[in-house]
N, C-alpha and C positions, 0 to 999 in steps of 0.2 A: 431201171428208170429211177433218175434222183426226183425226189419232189422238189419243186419250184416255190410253192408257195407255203409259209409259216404262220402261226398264230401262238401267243399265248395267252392261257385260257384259264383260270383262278394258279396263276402260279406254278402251271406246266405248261409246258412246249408239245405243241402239237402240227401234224401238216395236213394241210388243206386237200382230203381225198376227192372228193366232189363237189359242184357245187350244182345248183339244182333251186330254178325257181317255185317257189311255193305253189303258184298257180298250176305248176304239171305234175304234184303228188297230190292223190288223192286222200282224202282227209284219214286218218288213221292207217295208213301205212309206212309212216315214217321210220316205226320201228322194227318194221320189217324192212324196210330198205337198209337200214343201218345196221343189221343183222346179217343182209347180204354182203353188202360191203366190208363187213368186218371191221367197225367202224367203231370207236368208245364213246365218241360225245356229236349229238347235232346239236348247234346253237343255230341261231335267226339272226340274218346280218340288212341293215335295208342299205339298196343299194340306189340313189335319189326316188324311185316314186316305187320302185320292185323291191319287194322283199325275199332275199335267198336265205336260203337253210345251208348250211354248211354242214360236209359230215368231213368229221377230223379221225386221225390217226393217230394217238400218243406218243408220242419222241419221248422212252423209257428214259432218265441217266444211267450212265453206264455202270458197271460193276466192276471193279481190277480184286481179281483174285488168284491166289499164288497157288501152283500146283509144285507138287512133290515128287 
C-alpha cells in the first residue's frame, strides 16, 4: 500500500498514517495510540469546526552507499 496522503512538518516529509477525530481518543492516550501505530509525530489539524490529530510516518532521505 502507497500512502496517498503527505505533509511536511518543521522541514521533514512525512505521510499521513491516520487521521482520527479528537473527540473519539480518550484524553491521555494519544501516546499510546501512536506507539501502536508506530508512528513519530501527532500534530492537531482543525478541520472547519472538528479538530483531527494526525499521526504521521516520517519519509527518511535516502542513503546511496557503495558496496565493494
Amino acid at each position: 500500500m502507497l500512502p496517498k496522503e503527505y505533509i511536511t512538518y518543521q522541514d521533514k516529509l512525512f505521510w499521513i498514517y491516520r487521521k482520527v477525530k479528537q473527540s473519539q481518543i480518550k484524553e491521555g492516550s494519544v501516546t499510546d495510540l501512536k506507539d501502536f501505530w508506530m508512528c513519530d509525530v501527532v500534530v492537531k489539524s482543525r478541520n472547519q469546526n472538528d479538530e483531527l490529530l494526525l499521526f504521521l510516518r516520517e519519509i527518511e532521505d535516502a542513503i546511496v552507499t557503495e558496496m565493494t
